[in-house]
ZARO-226800 format. One record per residue (C-alpha): residue in three letters; x, y, z. Coordinates in steps of 0.25 Angstrom, whole numbers. Layout:
# ZARO-226800
node type:ala&xx:X&yy:Y&zz:Z
...
END
This chain:
# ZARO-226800
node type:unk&xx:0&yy:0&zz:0
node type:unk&xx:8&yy:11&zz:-4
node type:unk&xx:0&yy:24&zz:1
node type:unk&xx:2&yy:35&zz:10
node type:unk&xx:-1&yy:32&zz:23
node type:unk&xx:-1&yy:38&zz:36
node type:unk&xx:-2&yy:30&zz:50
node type:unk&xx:0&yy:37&zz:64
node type:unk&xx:-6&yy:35&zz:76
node type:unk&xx:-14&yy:49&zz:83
node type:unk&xx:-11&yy:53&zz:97
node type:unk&xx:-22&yy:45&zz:104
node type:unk&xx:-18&yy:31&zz:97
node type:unk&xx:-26&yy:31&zz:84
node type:unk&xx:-17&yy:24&zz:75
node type:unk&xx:-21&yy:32&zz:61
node type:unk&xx:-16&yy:26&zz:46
node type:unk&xx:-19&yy:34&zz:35
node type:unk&xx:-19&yy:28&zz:21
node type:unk&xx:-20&yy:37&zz:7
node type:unk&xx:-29&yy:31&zz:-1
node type:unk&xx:-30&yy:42&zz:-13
node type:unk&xx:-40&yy:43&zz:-21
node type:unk&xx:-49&yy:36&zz:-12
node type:unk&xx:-64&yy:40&zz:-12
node type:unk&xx:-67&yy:35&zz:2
node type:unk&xx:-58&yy:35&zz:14
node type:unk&xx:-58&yy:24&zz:24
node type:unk&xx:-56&yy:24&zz:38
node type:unk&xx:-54&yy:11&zz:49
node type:unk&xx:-53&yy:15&zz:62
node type:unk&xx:-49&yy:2&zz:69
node type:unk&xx:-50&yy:-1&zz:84
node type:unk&xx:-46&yy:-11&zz:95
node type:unk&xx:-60&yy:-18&zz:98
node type:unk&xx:-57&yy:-34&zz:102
node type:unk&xx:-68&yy:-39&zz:110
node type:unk&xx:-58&yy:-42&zz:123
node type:unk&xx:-66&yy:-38&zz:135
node type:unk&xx:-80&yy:-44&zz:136
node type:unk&xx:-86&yy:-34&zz:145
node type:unk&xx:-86&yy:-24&zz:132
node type:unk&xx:-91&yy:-34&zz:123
node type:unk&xx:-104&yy:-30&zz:120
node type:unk&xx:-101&yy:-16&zz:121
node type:unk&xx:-90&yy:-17&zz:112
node type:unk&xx:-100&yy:-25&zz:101
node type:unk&xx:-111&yy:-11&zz:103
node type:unk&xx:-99&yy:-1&zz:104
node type:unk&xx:-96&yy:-7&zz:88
node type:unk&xx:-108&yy:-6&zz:83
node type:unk&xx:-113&yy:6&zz:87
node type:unk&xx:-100&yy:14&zz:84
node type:unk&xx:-103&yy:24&zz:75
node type:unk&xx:-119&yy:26&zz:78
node type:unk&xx:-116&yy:42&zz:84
node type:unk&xx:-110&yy:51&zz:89
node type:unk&xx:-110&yy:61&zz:101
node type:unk&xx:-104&yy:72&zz:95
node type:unk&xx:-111&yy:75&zz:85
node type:unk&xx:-122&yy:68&zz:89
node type:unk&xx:-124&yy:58&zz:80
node type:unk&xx:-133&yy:46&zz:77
node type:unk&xx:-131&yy:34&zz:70
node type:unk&xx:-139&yy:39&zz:58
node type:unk&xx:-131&yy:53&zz:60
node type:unk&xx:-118&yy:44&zz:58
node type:unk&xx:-124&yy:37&zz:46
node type:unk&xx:-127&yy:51&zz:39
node type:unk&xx:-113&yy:58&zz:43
node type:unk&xx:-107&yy:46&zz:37
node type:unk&xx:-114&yy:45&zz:24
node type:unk&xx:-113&yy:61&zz:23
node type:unk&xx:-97&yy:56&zz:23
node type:unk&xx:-99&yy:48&zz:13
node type:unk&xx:-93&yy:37&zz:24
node type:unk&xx:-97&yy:23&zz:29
node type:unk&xx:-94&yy:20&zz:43
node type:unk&xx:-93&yy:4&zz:48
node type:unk&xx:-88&yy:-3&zz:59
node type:unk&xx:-80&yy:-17&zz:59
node type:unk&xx:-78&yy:-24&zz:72
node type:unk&xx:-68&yy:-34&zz:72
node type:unk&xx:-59&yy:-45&zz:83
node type:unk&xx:-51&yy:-33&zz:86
node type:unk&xx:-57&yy:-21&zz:80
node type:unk&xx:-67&yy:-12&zz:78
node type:unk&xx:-67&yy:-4&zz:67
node type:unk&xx:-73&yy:10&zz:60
node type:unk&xx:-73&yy:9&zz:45
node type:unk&xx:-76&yy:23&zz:37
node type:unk&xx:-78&yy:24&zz:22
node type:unk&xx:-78&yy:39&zz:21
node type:unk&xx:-78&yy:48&zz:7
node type:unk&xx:-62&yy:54&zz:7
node type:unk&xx:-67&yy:68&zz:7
node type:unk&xx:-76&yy:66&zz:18
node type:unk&xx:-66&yy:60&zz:28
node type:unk&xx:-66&yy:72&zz:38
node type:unk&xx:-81&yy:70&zz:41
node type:unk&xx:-79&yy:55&zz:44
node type:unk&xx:-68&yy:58&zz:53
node type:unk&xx:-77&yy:67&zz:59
node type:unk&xx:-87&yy:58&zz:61
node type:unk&xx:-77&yy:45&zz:65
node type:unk&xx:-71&yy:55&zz:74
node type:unk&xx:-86&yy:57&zz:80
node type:unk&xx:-90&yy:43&zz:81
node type:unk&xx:-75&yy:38&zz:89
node type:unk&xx:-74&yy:51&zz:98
node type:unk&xx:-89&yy:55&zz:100
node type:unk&xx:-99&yy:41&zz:101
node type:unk&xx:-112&yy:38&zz:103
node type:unk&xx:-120&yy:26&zz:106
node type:unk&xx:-131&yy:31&zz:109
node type:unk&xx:-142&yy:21&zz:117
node type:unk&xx:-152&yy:18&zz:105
node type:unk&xx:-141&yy:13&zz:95
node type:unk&xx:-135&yy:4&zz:108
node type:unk&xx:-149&yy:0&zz:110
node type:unk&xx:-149&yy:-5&zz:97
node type:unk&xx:-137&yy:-12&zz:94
node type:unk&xx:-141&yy:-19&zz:108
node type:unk&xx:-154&yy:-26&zz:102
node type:unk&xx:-147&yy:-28&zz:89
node type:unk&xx:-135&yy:-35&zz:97
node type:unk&xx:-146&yy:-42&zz:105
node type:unk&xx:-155&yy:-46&zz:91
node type:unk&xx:-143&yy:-53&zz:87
node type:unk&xx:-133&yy:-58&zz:97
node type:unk&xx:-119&yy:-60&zz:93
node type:unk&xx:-115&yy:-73&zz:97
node type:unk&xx:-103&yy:-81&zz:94
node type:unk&xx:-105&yy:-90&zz:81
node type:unk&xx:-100&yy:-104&zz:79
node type:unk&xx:-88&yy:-97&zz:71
node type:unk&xx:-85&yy:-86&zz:81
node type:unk&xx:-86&yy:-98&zz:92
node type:unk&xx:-78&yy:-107&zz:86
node type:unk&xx:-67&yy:-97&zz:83
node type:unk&xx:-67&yy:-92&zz:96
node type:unk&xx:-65&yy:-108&zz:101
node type:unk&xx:-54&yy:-110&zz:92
node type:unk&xx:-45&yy:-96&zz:94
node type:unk&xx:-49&yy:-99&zz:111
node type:unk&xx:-42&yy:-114&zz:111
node type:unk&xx:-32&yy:-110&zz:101
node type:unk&xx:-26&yy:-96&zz:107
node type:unk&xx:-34&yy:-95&zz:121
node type:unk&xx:-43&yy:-85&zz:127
node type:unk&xx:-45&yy:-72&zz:119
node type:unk&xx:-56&yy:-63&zz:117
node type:unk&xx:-56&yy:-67&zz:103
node type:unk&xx:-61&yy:-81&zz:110
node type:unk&xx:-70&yy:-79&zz:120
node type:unk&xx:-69&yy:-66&zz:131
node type:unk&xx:-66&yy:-69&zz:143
node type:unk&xx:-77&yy:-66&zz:153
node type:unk&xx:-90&yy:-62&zz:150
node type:unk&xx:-96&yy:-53&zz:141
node type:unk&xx:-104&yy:-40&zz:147
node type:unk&xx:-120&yy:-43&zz:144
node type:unk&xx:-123&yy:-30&zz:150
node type:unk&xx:-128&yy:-19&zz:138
node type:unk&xx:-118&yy:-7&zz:135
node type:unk&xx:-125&yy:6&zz:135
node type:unk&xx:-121&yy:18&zz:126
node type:unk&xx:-112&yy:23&zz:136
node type:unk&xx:-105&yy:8&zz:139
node type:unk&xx:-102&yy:11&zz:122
node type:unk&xx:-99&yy:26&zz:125
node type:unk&xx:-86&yy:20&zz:136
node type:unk&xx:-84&yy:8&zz:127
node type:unk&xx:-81&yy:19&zz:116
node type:unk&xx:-73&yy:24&zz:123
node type:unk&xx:-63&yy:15&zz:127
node type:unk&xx:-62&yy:6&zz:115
node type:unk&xx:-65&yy:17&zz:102
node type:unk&xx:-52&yy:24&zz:106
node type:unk&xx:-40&yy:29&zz:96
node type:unk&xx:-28&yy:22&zz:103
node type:unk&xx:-27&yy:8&zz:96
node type:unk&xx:-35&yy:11&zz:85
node type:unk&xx:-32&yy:14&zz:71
node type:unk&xx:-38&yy:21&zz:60
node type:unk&xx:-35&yy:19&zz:46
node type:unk&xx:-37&yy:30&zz:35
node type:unk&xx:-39&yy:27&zz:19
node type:unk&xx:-42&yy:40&zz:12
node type:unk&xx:-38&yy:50&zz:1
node type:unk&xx:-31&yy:60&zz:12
node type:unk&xx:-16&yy:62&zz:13
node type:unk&xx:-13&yy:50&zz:26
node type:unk&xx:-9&yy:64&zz:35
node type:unk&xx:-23&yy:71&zz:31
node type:unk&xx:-29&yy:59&zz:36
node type:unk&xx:-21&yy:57&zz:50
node type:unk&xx:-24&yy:73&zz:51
node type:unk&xx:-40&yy:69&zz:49
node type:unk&xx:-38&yy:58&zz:59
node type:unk&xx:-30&yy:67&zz:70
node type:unk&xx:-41&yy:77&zz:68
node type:unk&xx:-53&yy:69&zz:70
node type:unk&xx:-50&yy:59&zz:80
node type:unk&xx:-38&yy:65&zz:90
node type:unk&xx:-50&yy:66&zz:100
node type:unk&xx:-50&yy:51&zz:101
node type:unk&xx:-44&yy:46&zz:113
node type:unk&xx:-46&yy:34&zz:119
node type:unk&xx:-37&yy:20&zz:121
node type:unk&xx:-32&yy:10&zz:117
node type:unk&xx:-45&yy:2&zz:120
node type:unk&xx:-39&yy:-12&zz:123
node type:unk&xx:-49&yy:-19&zz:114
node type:unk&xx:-38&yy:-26&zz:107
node type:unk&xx:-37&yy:-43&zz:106
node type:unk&xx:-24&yy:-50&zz:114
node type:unk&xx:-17&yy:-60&zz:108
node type:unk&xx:-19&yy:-74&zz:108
node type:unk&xx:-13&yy:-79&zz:119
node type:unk&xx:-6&yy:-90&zz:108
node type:unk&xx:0&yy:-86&zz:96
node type:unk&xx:-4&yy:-99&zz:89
node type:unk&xx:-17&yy:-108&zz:93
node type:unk&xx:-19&yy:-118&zz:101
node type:unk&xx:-23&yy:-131&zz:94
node type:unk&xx:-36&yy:-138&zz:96
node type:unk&xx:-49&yy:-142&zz:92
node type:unk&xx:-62&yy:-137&zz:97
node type:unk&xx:-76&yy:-141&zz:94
node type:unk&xx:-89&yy:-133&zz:95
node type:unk&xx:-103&yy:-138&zz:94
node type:unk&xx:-118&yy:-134&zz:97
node type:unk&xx:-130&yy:-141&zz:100
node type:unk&xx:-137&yy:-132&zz:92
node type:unk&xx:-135&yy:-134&zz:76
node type:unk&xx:-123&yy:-127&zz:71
node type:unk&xx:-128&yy:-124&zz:57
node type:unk&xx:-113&yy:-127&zz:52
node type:unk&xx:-100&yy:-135&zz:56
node type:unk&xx:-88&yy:-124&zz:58
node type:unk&xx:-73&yy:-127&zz:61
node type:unk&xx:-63&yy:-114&zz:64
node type:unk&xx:-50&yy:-116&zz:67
node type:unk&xx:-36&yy:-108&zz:72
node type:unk&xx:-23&yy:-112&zz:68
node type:unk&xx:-11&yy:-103&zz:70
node type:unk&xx:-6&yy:-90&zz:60
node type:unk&xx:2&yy:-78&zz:61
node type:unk&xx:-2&yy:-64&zz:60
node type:unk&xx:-2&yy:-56&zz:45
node type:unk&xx:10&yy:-49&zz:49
node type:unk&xx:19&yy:-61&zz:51
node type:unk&xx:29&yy:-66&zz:41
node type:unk&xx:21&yy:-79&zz:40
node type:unk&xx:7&yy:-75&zz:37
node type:unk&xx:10&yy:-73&zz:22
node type:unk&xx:12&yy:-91&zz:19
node type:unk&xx:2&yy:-92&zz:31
node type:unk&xx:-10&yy:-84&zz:24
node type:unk&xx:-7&yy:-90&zz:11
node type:unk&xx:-6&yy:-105&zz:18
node type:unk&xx:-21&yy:-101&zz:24
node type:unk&xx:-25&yy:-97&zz:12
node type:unk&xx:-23&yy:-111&zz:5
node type:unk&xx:-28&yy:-119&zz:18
node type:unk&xx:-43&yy:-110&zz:19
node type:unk&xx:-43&yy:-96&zz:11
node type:unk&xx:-46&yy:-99&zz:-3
node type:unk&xx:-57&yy:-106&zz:-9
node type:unk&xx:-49&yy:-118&zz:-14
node type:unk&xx:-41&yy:-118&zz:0
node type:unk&xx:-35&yy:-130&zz:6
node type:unk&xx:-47&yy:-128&zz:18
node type:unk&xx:-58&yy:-128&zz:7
node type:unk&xx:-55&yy:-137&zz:-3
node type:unk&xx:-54&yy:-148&zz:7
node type:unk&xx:-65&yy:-144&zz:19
node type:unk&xx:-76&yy:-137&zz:7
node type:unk&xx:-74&yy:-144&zz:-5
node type:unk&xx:-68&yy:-157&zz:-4
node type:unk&xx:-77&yy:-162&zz:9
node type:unk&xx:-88&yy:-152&zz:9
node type:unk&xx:-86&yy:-149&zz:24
node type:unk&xx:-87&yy:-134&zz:25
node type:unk&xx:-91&yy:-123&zz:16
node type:unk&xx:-84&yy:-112&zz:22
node type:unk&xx:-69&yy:-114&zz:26
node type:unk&xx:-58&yy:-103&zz:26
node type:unk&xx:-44&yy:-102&zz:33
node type:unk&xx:-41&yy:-86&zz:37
node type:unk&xx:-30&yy:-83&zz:46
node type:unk&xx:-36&yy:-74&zz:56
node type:unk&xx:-28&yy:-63&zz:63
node type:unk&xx:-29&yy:-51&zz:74
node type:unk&xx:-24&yy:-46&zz:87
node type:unk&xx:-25&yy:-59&zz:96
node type:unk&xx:-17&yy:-67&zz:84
node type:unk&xx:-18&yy:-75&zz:72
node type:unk&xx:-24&yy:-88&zz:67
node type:unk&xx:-28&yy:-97&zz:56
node type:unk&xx:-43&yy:-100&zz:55
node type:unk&xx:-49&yy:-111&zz:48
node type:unk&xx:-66&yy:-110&zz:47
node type:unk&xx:-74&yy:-120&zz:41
node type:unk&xx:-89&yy:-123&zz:42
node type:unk&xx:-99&yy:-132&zz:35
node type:unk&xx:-110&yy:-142&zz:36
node type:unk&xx:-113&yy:-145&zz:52
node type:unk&xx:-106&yy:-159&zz:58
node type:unk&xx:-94&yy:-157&zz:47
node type:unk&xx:-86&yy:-150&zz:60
node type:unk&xx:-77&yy:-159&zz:62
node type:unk&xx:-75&yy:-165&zz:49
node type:unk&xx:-69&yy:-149&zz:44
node type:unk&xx:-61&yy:-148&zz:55
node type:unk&xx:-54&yy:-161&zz:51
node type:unk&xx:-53&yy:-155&zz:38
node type:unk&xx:-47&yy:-144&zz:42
node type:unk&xx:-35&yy:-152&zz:51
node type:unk&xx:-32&yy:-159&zz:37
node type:unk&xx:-32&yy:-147&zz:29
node type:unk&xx:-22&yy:-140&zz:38
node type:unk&xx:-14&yy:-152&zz:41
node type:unk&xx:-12&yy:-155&zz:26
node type:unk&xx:-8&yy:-140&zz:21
node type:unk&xx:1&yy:-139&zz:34
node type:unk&xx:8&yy:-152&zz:30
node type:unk&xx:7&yy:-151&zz:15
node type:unk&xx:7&yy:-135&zz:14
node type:unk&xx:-3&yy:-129&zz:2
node type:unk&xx:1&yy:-131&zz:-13
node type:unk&xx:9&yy:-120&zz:-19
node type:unk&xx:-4&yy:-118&zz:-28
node type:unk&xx:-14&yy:-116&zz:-17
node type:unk&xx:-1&yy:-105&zz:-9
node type:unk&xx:0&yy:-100&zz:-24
node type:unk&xx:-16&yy:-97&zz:-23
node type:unk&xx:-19&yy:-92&zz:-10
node type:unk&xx:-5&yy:-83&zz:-12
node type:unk&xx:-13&yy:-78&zz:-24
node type:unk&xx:-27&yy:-77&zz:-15
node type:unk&xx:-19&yy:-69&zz:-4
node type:unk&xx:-13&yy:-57&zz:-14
node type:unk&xx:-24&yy:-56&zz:-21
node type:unk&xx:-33&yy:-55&zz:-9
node type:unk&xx:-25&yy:-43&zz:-1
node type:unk&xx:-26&yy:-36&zz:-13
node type:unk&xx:-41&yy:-38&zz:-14
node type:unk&xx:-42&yy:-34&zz:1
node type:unk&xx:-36&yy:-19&zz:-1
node type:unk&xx:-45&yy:-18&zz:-14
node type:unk&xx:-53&yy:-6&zz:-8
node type:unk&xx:-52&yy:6&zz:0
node type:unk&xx:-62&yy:0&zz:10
node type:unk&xx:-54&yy:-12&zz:12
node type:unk&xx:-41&yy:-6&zz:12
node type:unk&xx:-44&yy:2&zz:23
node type:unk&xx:-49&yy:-9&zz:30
node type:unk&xx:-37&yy:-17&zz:28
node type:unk&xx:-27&yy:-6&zz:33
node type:unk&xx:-35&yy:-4&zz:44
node type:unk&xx:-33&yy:-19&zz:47
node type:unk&xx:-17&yy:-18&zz:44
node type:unk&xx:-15&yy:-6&zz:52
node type:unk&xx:-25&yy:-13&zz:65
node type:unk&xx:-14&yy:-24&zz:63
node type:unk&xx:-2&yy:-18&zz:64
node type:unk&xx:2&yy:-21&zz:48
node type:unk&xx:8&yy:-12&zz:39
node type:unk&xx:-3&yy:-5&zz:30
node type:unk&xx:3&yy:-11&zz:17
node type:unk&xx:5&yy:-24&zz:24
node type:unk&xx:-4&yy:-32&zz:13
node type:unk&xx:4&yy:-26&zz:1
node type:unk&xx:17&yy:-33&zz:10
node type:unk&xx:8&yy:-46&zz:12
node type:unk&xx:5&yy:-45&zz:-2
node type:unk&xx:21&yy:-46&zz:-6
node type:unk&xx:22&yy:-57&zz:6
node type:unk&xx:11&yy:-66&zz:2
node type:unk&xx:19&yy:-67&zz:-12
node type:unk&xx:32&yy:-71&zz:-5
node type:unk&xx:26&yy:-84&zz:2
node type:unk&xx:30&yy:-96&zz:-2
node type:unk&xx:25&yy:-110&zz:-3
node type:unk&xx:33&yy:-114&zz:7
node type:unk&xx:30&yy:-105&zz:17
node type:unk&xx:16&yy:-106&zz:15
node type:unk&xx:17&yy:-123&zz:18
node type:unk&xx:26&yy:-118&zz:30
node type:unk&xx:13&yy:-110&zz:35
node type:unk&xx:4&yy:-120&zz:34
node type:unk&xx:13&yy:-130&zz:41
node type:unk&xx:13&yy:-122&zz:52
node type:unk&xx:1&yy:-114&zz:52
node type:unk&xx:-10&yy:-126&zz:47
node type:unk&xx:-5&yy:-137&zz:56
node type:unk&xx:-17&yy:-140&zz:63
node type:unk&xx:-11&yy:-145&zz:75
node type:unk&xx:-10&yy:-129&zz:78
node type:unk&xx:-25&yy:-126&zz:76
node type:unk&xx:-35&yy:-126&zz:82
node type:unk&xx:-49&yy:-132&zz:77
node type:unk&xx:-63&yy:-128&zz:81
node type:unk&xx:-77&yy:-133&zz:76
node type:unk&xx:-91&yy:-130&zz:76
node type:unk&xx:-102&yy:-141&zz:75
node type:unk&xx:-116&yy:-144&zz:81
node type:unk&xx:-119&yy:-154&zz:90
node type:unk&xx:-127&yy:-163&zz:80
node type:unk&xx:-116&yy:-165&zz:72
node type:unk&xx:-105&yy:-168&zz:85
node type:unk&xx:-103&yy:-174&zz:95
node type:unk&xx:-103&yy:-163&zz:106
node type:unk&xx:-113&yy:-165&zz:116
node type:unk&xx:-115&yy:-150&zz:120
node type:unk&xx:-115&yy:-134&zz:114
node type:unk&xx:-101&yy:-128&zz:112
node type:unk&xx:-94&yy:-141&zz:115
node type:unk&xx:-79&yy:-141&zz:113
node type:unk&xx:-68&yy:-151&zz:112
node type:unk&xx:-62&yy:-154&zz:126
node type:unk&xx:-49&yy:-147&zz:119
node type:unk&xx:-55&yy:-134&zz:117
node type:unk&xx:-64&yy:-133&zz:132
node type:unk&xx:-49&yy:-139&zz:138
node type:unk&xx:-44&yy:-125&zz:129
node type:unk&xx:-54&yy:-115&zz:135
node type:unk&xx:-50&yy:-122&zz:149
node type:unk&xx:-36&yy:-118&zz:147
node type:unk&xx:-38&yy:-105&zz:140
node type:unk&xx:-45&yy:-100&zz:150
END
């Protein structure tokens, strides 16, 4: 990426980068901040506080609507993505009209308002629909618990506050945790880099506040744990699921390169090792990938399968001899040849708009990566050989180093009881505790 920037960060902790991006017709801004789930007294305040972000203001007053019509008098589109670690502010705003939605960003940070009636009802909304754990999230939860121990990504420890938050719970929470020190805001617009720090330093030196300690803790292992864990239900499951976590290394290390591309041939293309064998040879599942899955607490290959119910144990299988041959045997030089071609030409499709590029700077800088780590990624991906490919999936695919977790109901298993587990994995959570 070889374009003016600019990345300082403000007196009060906000980390600024500003991209030119000439000729642009709309400028993008991702305000990022620290949002992991780690303290279960705050959870259900934390879930409100995110949704109603951006419904008012206090000065000026504003409503919701009276946010909706500044913003379309900008030309802009305001959104807001919550993630494991984040949450985050996206604007699409016309170029020239990037003063007045830093005026109005300025206003929803600095001067909230959740007003009663827009908590009220976001409360029976939340209470219409009850978020609970799916068998996916479950299961995930179970396999990264017995493979790296107790984490809020797993389960919080301790229980949750079931009391509501009223507006001026949201009002603190704001607060503590919307706070510039720790965040980041990254700027792609048709402004010289320094004119946009200068717009930045102008509109939100009034922030204070930090950092909010809403960031995840690492692992407590650096690889997983190896095991297997089973969950059923009594109730009919609707569809057989197996996830597992095996170990990785984080994009930034030397070794991600032959392991992404090794991943690649085992579960992310459609003529995969993982598909192939699993979807089209045996007719077990009808959705398998392999991702390698990544943030603040550490990094992991996922395998996720699911098909027809009862067919559990017989993917899992499956899967074990999948990875046990490509670890033993290492992948073709055709499929490293394919998935090397899959991988360039898919980090050049994932910068192919403004909207998208933003986005994935935003996610670069969060990390600590260069901004024009991809183009170096690009150049790395073209130096891995076969070899060192085979060398990854030795290592990295050796399912004695991963762990295994299915999903099935109790008509088509033996368990005798909702949520049984293996003794291995109830002997895990004894342990972890």
């Amino acid at each position: 990426m070889n374009r003016k920037t600019a990345d300082t960060t403000l007196g009060n902790g906000l980390r600024v980068v500003a991209v030119l991006a000439p000729g642009a017709p709309l400028a993008e801004l991702r305000l990022v901040l620290p949002y992991a789930s780690t303290e279960p007294s705050c959870a259900a305040a934390q879930e409100l506080l995110a949704a109603l972000l951006g419904t008012g203001t206090r000065a000026p007053a504003r409503t919701r609507q009276d946010v909706a019509d500044r913003a379309a008098d900008l030309g802009a589109e305001l959104s807001t993505v919550v993630t494991a670690e984040s949450l985050i502010l996206a604007t699409s705003v016309l170029s020239a009209q990037l003063p007045g939605a830093m005026d109005l960003l300025a206003d929803l940070l600095l001067r909230p308002r959740y007003s009663e009636d827009e908590l009220a009802l976001a409360q029976r909304r939340a209470a219409a629909s009850p978020r609970r754990p799916g068998p996916r999230q479950r299961l995930r939860r179970a396999a990264l618990r017995h493979g790296f121990g107790a984490h809020p990504l797993t389960d919080p420890a301790g229980p949750r506050d079931v009391s509501a938050p009223a507006s001026a719970d949201l009002d603190a929470l704001h607060a503590r945790v919307v706070v510039p020190d720790g965040a980041l805001l990254l700027m792609t617009t048709g402004a010289e880099p320094d004119d946009a720090l200068r717009l930045v330093r102008e509109r939100l030196d009034a922030w204070t506040g930090g950092p909010s300690g809403l960031t995840l803790p690492p692992f407590a292992r650096r690889e997983p744990r190896p095991g297997r864990i089973d969950l059923v239900s009594q109730s009919p499951a609707g569809q057989a699921m197996v996830l597992t976590a095996g170990p990785a290394v984080p994009v930034a290390d030397p070794g991600h390169a032959p392991l992404h591309l090794a991943q690649l041939t085992l579960g992310g293309l459609a003529s995969s090792r993982l598909a192939r064998r699993v979807r089209d040879r045996h007719g077990l599942a009808y959705a398998v990938c392999a991702d390698l899955r990544e943030n603040r607490a550490g990094s992991w290959l996922e395998i996720e399968c699911a098909g027809a119910p009862g067919t559990a144990g017989r993917i899992a299988e499956e899967i074990t001899a999948c990875l046990r041959e490509l670890a033993d045997d290492g992948p073709t030089a055709r499929e490293v040849e394919r998935a090397r071609a899959y991988a360039a030409g898919f980090t050049r499709f994932a910068l192919a708009t403004r909207t998208e590029e933003a986005s994935a700077l935003a996610g670069f800088a969060a990390a600590g990566l260069p901004l024009d780590w991809l183009d170096a990624y690009r150049a790395e991906l073209a130096e891995v050989t076969h070899r060192h490919v085979a060398e990854a999936a030795a290592y990295f695919f050796d399912p004695d180093k991963t762990v295994i977790a299915t999903h099935d109901d109790a008509t088509h298993d033996d368990a005798t009881h909702d949520d049984a587990t293996h003794d291995d994995a109830t002997h895990d959570d004894e342990e972890t505790r």
